[in-house]
C-alpha positions as CSV (number, residue, x, y, z in Angstrom):
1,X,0.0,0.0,0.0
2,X,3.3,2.4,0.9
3,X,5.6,3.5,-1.3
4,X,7.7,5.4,1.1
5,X,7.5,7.5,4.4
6,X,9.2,10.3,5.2
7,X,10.2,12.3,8.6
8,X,11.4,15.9,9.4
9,X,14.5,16.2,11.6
10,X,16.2,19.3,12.6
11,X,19.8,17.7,13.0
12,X,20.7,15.2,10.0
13,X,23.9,14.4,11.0
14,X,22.2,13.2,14.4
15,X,19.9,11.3,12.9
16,X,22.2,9.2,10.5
17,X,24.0,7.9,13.4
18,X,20.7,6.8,15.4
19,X,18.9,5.5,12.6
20,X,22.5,3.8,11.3
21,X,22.5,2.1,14.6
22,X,18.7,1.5,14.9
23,X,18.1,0.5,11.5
24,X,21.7,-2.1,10.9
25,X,20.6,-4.7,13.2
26,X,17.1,-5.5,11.4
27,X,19.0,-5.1,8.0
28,X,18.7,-2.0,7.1
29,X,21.0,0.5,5.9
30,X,21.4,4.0,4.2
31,X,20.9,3.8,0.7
32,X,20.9,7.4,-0.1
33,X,22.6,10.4,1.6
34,X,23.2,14.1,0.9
35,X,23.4,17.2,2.7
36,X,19.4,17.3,3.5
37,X,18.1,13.7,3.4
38,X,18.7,10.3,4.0
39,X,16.9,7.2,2.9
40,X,17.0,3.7,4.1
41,X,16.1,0.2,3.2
42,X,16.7,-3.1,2.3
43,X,17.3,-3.0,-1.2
44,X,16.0,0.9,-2.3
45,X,15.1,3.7,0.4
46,X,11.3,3.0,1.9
47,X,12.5,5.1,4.9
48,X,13.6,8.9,4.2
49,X,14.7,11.5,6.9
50,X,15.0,14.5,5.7
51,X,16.0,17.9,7.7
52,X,13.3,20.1,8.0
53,X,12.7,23.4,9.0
54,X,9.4,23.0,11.2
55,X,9.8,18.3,12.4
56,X,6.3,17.8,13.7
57,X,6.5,18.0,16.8
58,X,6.5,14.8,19.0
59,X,3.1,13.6,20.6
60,X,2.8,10.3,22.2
61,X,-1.1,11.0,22.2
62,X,-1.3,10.8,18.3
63,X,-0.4,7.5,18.1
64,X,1.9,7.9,15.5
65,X,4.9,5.2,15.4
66,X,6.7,3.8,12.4
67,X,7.2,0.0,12.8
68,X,10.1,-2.1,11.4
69,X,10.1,-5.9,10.1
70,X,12.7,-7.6,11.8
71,X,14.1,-10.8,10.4
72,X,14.4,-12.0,14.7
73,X,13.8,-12.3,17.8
74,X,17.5,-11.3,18.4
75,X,17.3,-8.6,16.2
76,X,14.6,-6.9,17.9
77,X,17.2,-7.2,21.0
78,X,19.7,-5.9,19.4
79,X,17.9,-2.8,17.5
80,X,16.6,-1.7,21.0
81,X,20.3,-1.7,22.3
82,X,21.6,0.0,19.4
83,X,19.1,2.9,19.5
84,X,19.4,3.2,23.1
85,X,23.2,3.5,23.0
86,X,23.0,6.0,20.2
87,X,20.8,8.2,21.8
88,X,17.2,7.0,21.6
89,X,14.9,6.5,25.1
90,X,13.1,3.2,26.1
91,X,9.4,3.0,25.1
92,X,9.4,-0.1,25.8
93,X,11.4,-3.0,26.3
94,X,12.2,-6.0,23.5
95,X,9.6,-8.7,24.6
96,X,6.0,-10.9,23.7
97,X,2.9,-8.7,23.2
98,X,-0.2,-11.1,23.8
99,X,-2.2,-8.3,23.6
100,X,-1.1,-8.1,19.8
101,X,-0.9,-11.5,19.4
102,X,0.6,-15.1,20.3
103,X,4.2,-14.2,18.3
104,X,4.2,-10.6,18.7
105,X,7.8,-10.3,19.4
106,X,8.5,-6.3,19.7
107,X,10.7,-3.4,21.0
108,X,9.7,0.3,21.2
109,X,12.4,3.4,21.3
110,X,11.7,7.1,21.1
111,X,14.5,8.8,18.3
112,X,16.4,11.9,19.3
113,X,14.0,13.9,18.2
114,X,10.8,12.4,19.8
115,X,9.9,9.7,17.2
116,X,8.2,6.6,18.3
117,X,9.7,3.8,16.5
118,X,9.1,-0.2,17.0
119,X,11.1,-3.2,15.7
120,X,8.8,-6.2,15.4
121,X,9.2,-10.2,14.8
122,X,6.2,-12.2,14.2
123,X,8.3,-15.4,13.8
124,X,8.0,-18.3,17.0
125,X,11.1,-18.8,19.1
């Protein structure tokens, strides 16, 4: 249904190296850089952050939150270690959701600038 998503950041050299570390363990990686935007991806950008003037500002009462496909349990692990070591918050720690569903294998992080992102595995085991 997506083509692409795209998010306003005011610093674009801060968000490269979050959403380097973020984004590496689940297989994803920058596939397009430049002085105002980044996109990531597996194989072409789906994922763009581009520097922006005006971000929306963050709201944890929108509901808004991008979620990642992770190929693993582990790599929902190591995606929430990542961003919190490179500057993201806990929303939530990597773990079952029943209340999503028997396999719902996720981890929740807030970006630097007040992003709610999620890595998820739907995989058992």
């Amino acid at each position: 249904m997506l083509n692409h998503v795209s998010i306003g950041v005011r610093d674009i050299g801060r968000a490269k190296q979050f959403y380097d570390a973020a984004l590496g363990p689940l297989g994803y990686r920058c596939q397009h850089e430049d002085d105002a935007a980044l996109g990531y991806g597996a194989e072409s950008s789906v994922f763009f952050v581009e520097k922006a003037e005006r971000p929306v500002q963050a709201d944890t009462g929108s509901h808004l939150h991008f979620c990642f496909d992770a190929p693993s349990r582990d790599s929902v692990d190591a995606f929430h270690a990542a961003a919190l070591r490179a500057g993201g918050s806990d929303n939530g720690g990597p773990g079952l959701r029943d209340n999503y569903g028997p396999n719902y294998y996720a981890a929740f992080v807030v970006d630097p600038d007040g992003y709610r992102i999620e890595a998820y595995c739907g995989k058992d085991g």
